[in-house]
N, CA, C and O atoms as a printed pandas DataFrame, in Angstrom:
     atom_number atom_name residue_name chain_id  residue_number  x_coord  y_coord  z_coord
0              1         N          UNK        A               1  -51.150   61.186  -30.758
1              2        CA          UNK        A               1  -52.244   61.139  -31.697
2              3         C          UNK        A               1  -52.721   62.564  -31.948
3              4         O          UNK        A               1  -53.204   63.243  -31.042
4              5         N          UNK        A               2  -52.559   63.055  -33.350
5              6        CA          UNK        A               2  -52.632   64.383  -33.563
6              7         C          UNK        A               2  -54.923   64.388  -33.996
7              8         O          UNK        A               2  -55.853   63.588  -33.892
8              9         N          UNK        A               3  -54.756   65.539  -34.368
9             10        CA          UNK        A               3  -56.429   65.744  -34.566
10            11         C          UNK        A               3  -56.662   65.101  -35.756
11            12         O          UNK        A               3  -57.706   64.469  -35.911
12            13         N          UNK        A               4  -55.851   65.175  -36.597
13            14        CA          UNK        A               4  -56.292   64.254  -38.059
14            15         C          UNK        A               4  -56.501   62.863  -37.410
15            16         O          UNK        A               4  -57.642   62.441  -37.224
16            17         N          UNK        A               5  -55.408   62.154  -37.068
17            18        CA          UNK        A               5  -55.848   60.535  -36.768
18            19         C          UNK        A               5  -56.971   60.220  -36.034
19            20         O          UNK        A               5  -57.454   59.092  -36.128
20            21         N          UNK        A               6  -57.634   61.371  -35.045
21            22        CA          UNK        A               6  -58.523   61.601  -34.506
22            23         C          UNK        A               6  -59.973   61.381  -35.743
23            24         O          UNK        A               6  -60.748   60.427  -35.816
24            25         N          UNK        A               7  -59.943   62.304  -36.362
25            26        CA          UNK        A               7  -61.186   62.287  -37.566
26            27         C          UNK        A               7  -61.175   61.592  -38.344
27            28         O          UNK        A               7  -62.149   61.379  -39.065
28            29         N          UNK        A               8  -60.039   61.002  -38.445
29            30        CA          UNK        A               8  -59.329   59.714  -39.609
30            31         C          UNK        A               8  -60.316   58.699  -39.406
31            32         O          UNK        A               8  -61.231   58.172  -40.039
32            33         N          UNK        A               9  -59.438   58.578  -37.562
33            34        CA          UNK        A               9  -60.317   57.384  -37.251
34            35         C          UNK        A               9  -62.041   57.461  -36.777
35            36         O          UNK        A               9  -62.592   56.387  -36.536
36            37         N          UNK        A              10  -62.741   58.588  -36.676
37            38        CA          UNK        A              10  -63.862   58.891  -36.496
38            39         C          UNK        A              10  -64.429   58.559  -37.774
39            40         O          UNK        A              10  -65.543   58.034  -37.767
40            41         N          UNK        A              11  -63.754   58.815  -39.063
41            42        CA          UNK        A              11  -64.476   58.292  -40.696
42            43         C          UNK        A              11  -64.836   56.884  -40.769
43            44         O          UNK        A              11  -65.985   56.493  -40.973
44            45         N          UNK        A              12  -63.614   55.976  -40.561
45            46        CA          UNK        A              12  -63.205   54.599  -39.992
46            47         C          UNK        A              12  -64.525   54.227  -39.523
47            48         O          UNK        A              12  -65.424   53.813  -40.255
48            49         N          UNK        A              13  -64.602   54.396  -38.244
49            50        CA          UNK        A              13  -65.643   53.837  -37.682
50            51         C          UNK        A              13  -67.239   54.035  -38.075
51            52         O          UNK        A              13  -67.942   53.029  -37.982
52            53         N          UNK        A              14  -67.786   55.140  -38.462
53            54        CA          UNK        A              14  -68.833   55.740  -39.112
54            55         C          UNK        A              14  -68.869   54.858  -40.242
55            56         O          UNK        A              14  -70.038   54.664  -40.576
56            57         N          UNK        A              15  -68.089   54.282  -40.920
57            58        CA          UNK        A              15  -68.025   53.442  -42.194
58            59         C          UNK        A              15  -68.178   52.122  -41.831
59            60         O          UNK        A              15  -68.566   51.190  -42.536
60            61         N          UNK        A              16  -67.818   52.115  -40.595
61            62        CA          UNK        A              16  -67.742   50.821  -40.240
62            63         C          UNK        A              16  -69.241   50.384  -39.837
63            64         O          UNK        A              16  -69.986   49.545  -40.343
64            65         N          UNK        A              17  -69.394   51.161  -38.863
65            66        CA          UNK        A              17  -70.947   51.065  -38.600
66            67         C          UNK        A              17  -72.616   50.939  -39.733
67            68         O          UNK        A              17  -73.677   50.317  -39.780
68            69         N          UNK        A              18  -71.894   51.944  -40.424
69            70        CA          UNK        A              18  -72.653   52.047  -41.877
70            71         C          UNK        A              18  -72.956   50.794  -42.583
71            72         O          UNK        A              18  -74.000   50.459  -43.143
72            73         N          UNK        A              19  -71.368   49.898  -42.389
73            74        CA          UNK        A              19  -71.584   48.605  -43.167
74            75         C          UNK        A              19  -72.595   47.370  -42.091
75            76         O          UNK        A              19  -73.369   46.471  -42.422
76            77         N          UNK        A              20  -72.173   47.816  -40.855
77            78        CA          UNK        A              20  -72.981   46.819  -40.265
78            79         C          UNK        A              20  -74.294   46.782  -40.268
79            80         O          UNK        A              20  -74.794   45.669  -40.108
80            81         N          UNK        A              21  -75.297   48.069  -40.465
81            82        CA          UNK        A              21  -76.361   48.502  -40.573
82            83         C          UNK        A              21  -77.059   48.364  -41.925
83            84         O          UNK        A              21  -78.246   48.632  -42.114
84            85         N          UNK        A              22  -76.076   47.854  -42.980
85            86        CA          UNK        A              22  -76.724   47.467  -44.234
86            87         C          UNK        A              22  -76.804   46.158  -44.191
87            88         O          UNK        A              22  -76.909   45.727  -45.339
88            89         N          UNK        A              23  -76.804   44.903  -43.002
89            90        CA          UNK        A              23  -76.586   43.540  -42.957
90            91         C          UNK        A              23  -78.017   43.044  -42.346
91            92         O          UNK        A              23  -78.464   43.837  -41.516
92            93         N          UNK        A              24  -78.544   42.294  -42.504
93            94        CA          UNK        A              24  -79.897   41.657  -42.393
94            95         C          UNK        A              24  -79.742   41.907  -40.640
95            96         O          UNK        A              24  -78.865   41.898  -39.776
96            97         N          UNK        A              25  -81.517   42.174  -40.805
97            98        CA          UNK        A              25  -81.561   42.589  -38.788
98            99         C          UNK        A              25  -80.950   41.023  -38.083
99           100         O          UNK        A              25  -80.421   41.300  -37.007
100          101         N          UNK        A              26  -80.881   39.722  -38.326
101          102        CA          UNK        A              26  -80.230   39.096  -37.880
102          103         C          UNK        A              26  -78.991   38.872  -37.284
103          104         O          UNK        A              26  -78.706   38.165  -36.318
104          105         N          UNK        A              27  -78.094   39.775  -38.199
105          106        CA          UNK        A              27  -76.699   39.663  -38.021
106          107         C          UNK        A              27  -76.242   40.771  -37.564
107          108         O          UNK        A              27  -75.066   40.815  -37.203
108          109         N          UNK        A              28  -77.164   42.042  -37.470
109          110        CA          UNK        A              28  -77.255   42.780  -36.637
110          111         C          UNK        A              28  -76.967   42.263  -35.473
111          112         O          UNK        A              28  -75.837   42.597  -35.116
112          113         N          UNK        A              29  -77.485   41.623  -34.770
113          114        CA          UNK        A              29  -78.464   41.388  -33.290
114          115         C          UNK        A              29  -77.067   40.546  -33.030
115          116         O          UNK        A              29  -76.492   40.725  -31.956
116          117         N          UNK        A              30  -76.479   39.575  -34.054
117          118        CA          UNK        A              30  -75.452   38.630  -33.332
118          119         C          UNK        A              30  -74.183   39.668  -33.590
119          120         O          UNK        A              30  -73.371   39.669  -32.664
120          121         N          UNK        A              31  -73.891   40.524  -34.668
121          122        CA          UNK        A              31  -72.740   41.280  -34.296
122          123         C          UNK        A              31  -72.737   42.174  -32.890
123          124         O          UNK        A              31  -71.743   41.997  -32.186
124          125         N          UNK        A              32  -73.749   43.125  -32.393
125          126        CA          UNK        A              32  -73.586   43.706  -31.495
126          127         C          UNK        A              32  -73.385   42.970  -30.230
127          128         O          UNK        A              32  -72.794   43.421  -29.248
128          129         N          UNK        A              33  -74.118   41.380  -30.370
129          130        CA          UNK        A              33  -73.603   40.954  -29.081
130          131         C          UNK        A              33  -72.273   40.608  -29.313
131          132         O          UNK        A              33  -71.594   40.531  -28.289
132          133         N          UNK        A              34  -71.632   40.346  -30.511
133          134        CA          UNK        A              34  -70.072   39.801  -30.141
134          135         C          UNK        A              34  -69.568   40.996  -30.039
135          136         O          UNK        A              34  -68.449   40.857  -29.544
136          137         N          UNK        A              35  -69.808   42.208  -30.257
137          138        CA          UNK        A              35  -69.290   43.214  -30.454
138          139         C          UNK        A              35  -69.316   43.894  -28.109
139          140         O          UNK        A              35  -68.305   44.076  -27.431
140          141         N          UNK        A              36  -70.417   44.015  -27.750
141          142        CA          UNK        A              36  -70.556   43.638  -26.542
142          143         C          UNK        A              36  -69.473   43.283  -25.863
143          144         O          UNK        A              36  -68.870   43.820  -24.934
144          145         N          UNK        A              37  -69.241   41.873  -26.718
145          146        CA          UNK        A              37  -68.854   40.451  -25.418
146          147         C          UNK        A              37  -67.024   41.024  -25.758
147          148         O          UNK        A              37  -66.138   40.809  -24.930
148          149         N          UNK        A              38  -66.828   41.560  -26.750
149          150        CA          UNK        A              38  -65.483   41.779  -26.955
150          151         C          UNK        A              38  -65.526   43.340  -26.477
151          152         O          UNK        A              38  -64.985   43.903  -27.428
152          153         N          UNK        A              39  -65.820   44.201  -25.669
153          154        CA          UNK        A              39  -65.522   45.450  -25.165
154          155         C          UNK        A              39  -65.522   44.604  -23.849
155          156         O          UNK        A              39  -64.701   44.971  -23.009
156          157         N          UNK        A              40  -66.475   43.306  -23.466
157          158        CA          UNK        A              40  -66.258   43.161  -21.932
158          159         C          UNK        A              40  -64.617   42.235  -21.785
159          160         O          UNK        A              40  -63.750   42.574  -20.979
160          161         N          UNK        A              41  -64.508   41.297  -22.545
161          162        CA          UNK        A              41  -63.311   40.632  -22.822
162          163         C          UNK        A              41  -62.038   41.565  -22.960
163          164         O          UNK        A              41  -61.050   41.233  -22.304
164          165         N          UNK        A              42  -61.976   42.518  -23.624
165          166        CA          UNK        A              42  -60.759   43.464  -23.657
166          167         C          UNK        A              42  -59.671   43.009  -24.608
167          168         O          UNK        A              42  -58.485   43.219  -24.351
168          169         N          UNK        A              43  -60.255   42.100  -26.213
169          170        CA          UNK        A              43  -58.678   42.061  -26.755
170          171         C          UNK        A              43  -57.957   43.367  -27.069
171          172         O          UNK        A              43  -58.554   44.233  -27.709
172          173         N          UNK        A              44  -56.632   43.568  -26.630
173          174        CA          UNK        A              44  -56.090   44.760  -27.083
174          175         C          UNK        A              44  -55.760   44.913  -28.144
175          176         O          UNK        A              44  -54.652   45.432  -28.013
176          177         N          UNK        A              45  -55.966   44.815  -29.221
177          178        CA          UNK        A              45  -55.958   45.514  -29.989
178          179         C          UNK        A              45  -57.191   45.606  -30.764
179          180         O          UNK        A              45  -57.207   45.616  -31.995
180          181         N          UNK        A              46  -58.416   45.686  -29.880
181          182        CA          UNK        A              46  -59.834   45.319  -30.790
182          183         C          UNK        A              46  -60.300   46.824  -31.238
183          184         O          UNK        A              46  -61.244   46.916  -32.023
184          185         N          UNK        A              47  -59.505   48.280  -30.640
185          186        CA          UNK        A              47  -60.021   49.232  -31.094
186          187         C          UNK        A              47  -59.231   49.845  -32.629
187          188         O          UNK        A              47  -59.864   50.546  -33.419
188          189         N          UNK        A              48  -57.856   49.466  -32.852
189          190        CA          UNK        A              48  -57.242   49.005  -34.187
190          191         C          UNK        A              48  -56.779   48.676  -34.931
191          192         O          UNK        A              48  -56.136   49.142  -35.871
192          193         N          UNK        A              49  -57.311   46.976  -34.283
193          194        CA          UNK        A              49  -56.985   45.467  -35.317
194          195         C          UNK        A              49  -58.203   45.441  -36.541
195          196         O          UNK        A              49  -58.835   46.377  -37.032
196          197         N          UNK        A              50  -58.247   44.149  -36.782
197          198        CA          UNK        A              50  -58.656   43.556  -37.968
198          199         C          UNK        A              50  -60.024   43.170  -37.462
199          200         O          UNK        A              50  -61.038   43.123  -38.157
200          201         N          UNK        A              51  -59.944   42.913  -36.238
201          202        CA          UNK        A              51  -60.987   41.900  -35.582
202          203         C          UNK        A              51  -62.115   42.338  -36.227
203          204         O          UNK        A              51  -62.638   41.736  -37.164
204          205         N          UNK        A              52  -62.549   43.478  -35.705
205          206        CA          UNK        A              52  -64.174   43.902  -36.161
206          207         C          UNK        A              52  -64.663   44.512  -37.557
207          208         O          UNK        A              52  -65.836   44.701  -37.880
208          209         N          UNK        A              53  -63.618   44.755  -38.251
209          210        CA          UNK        A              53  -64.056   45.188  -39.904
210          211         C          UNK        A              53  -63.618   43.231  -40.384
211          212         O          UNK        A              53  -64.397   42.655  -41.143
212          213         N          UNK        A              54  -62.729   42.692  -39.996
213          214        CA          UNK        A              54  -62.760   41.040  -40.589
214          215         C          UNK        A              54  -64.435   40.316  -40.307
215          216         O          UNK        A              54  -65.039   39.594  -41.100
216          217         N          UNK        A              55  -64.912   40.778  -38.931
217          218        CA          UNK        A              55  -65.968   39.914  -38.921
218          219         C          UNK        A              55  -67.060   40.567  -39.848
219          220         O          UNK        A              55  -67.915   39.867  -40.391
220          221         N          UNK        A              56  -67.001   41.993  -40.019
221          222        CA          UNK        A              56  -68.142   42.431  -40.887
222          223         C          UNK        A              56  -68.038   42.025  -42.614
223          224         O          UNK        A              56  -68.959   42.081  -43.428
224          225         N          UNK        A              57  -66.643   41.618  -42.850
225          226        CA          UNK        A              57  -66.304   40.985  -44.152
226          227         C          UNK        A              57  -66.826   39.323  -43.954
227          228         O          UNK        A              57  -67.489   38.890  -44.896
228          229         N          UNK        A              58  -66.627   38.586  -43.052
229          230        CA          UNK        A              58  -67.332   37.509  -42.610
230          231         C          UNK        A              58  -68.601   37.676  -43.159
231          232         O          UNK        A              58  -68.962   37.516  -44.325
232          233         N          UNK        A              59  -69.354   38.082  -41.994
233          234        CA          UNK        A              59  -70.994   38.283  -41.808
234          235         C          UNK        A              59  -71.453   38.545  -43.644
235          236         O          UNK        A              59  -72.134   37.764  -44.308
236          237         N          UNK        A              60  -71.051   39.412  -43.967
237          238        CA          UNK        A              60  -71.475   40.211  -45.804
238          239         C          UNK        A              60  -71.236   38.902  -46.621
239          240         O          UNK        A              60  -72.067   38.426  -47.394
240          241         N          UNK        A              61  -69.831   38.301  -46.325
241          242        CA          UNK        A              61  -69.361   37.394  -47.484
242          243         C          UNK        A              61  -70.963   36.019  -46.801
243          244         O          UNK        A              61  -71.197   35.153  -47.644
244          245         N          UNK        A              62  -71.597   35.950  -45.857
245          246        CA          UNK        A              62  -72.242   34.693  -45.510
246          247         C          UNK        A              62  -74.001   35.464  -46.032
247          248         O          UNK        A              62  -74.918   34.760  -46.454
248          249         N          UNK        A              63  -74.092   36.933  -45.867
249          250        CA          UNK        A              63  -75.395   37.307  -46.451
250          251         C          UNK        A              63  -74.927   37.103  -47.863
251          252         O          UNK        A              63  -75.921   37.057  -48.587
252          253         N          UNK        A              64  -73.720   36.950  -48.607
253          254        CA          UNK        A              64  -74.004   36.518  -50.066
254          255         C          UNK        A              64  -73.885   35.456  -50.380
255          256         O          UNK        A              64  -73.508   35.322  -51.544
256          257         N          UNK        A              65  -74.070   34.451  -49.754
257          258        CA          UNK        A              65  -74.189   33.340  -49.410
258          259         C          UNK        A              65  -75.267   32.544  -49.358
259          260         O          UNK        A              65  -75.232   31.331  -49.563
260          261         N          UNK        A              66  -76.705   33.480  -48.958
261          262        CA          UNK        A              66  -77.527   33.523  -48.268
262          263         C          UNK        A              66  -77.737   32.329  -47.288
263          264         O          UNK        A              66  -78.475   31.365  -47.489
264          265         N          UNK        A              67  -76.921   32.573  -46.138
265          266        CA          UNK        A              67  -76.636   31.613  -45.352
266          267         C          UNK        A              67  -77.433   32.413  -44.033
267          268         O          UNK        A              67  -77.638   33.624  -44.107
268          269         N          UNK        A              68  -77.799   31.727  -42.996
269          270        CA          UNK        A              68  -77.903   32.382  -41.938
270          271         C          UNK        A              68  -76.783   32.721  -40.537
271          272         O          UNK        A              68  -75.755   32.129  -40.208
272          273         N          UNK        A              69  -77.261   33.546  -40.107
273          274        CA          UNK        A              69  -75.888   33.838  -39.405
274          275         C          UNK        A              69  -75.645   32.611  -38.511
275          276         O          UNK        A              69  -74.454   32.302  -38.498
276          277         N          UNK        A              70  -76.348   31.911  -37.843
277          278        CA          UNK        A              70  -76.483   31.046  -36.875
278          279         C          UNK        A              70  -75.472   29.612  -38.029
279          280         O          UNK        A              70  -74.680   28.790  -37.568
280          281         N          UNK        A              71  -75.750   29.711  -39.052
281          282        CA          UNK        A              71  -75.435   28.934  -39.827
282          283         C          UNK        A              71  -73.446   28.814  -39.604
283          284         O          UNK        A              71  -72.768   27.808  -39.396
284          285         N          UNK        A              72  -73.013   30.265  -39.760
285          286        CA          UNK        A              72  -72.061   30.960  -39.843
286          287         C          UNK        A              72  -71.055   30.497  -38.708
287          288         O          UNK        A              72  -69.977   29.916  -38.829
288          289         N          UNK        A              73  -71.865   31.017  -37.324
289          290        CA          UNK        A              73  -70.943   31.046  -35.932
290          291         C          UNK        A              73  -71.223   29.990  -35.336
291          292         O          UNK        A              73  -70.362   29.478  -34.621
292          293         N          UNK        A              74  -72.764   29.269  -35.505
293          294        CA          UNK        A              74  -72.975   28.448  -34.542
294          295         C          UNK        A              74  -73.824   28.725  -33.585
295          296         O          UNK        A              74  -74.278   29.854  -33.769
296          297         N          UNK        A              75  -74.421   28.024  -32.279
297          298        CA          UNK        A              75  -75.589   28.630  -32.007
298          299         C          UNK        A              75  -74.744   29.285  -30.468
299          300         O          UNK        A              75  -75.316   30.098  -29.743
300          301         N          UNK        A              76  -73.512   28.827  -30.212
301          302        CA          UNK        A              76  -72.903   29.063  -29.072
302          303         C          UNK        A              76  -72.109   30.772  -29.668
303          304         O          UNK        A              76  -71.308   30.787  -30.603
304          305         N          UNK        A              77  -72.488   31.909  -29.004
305          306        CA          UNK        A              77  -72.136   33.087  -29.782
306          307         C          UNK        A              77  -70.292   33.303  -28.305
307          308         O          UNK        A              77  -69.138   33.298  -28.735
308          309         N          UNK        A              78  -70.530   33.403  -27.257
309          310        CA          UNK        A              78  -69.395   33.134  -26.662
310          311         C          UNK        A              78  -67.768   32.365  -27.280
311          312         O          UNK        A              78  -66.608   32.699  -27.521
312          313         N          UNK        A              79  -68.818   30.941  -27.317
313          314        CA          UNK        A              79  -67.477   29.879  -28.107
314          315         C          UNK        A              79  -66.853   30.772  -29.426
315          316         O          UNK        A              79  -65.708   30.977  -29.831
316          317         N          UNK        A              80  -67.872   31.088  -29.767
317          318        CA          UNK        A              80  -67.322   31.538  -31.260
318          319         C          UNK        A              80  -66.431   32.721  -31.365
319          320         O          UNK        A              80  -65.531   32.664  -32.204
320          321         N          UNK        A              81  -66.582   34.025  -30.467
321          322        CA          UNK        A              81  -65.645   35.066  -30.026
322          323         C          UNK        A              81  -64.641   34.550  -29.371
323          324         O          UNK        A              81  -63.540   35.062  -29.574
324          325         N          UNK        A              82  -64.757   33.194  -28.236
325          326        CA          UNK        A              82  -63.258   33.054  -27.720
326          327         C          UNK        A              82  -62.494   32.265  -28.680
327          328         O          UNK        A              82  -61.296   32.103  -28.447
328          329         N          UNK        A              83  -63.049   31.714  -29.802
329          330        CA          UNK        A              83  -62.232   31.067  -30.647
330          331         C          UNK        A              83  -61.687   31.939  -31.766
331          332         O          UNK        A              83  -60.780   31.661  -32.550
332          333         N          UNK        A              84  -62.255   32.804  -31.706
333          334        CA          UNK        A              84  -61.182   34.473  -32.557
334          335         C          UNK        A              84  -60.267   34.852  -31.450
335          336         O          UNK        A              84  -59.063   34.968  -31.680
336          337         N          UNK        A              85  -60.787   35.066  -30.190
337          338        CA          UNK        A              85  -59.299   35.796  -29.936
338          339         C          UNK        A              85  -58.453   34.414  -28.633
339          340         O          UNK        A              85  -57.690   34.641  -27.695
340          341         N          UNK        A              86  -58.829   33.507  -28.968
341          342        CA          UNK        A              86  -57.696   32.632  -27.833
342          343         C          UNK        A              86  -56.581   32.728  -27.851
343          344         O          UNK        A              86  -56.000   32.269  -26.867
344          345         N          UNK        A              87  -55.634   33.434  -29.090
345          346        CA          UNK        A              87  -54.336   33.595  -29.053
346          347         C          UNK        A              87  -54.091   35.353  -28.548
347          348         O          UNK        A              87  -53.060   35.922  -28.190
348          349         N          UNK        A              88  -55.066   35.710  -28.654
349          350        CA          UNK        A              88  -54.683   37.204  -28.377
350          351         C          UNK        A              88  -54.409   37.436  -27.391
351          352         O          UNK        A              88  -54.754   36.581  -26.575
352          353         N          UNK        A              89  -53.589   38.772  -26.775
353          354        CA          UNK        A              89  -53.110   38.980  -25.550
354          355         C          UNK        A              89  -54.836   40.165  -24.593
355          356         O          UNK        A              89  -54.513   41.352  -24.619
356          357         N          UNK        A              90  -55.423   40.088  -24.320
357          358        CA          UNK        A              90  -56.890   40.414  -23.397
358          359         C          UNK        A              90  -56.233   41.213  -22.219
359          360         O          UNK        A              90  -55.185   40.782  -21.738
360          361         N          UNK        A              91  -56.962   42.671  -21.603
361          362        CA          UNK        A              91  -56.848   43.307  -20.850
362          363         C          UNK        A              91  -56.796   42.473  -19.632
363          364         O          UNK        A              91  -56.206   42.928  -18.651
364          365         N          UNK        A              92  -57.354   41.286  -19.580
365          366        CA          UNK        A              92  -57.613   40.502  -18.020
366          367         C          UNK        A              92  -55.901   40.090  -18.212
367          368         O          UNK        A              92  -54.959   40.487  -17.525
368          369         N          UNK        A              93  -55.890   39.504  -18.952
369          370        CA          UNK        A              93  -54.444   38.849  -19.232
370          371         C          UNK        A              93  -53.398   39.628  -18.594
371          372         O          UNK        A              93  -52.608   39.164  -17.772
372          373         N          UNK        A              94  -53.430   41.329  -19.170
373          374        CA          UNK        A              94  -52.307   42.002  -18.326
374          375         C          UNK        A              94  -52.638   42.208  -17.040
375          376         O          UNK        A              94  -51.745   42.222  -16.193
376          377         N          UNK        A              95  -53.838   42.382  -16.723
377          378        CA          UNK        A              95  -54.327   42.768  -15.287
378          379         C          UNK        A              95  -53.503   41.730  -14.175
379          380         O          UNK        A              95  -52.847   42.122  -13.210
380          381         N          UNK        A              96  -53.764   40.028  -14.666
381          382        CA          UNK        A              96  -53.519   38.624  -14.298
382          383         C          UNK        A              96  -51.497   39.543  -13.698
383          384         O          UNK        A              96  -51.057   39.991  -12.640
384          385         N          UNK        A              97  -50.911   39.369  -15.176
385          386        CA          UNK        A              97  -49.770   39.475  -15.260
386          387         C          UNK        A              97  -49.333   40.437  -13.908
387          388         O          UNK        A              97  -48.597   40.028  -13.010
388          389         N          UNK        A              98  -50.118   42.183  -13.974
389          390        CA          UNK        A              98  -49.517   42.704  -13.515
390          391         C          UNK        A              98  -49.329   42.869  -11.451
391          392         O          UNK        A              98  -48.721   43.549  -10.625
392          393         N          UNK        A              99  -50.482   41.539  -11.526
393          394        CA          UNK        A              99  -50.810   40.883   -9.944
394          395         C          UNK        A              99  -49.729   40.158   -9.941
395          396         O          UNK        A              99  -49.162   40.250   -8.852
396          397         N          UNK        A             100  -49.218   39.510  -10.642
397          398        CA          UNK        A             100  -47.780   38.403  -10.369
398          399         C          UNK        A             100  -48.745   37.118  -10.798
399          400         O          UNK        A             100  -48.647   36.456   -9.764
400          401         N          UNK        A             101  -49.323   36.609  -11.376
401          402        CA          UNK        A             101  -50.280   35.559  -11.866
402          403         C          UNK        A             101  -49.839   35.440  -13.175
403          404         O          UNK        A             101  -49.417   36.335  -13.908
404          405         N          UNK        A             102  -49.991   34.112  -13.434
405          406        CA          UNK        A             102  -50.259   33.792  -15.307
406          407         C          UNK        A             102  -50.701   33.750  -15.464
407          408         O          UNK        A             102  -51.380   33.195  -14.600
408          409         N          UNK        A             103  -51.667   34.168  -16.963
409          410        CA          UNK        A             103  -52.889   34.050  -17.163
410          411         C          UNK        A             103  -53.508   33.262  -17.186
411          412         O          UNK        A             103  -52.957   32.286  -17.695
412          413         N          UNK        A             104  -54.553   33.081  -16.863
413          414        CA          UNK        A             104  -55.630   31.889  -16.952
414          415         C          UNK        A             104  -55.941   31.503  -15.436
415          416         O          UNK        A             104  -56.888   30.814  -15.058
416          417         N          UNK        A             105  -55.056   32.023  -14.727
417          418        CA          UNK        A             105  -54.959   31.367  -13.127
418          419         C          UNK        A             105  -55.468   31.838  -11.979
419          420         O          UNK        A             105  -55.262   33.051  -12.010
420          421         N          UNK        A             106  -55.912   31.609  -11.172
421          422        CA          UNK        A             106  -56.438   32.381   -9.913
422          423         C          UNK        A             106  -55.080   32.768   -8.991
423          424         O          UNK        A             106  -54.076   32.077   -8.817
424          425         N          UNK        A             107  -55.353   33.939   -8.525
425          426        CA          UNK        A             107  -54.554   34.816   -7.554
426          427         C          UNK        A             107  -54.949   34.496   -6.201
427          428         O          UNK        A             107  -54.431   35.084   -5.251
């Protein structure tokens, strides 16, 4: 990763943030917690997949909507992040793997 992809992706995110900060203080409050709950979860590729600029296209497309966010995800904010990434491969997942475990299983 040279210094451009570096600032590339520093624009990226600054834009990204920008958009979340123009979204009603509501959806504020529920993005940062899914946003949270997915740095503690670990999908790998959540620093550059789709995941978190898709949900801010979500969230915008439901403020033009004028829907509420709760309306949106539901009142369970957990259920609703593990039902985005249940197919994804999660840092615990390799951790699981690299103990000799399958995922999902106790060691």
């Amino acid at each position: 990763m040279g210094i451009q992809d570096i600032i590339q992706g520093k624009k990226q995110w600054r834009a990204h943030t920008a958009r979340v900060r123009a979204l009603p203080p509501d959806y504020q409050i529920v993005y940062k917690e899914i946003q949270k709950y997915f740095f503690k979860v670990g999908p790998l590729d959540l620093a550059d997949g789709p995941l978190l600029p898709g949900l801010v296209d979500f969230f915008e497309e439901g403020v033009a909507a004028d829907k509420g966010v709760l309306e949106l995800i539901g009142t369970d904010v957990a259920a609703f992040c593990d039902g985005l990434i249940k197919d994804s491969p999660t840092y615990a997942d390799v951790h699981q793997e690299s103990c000799g475990g399958k995922p999902g299983t106790a060691v």
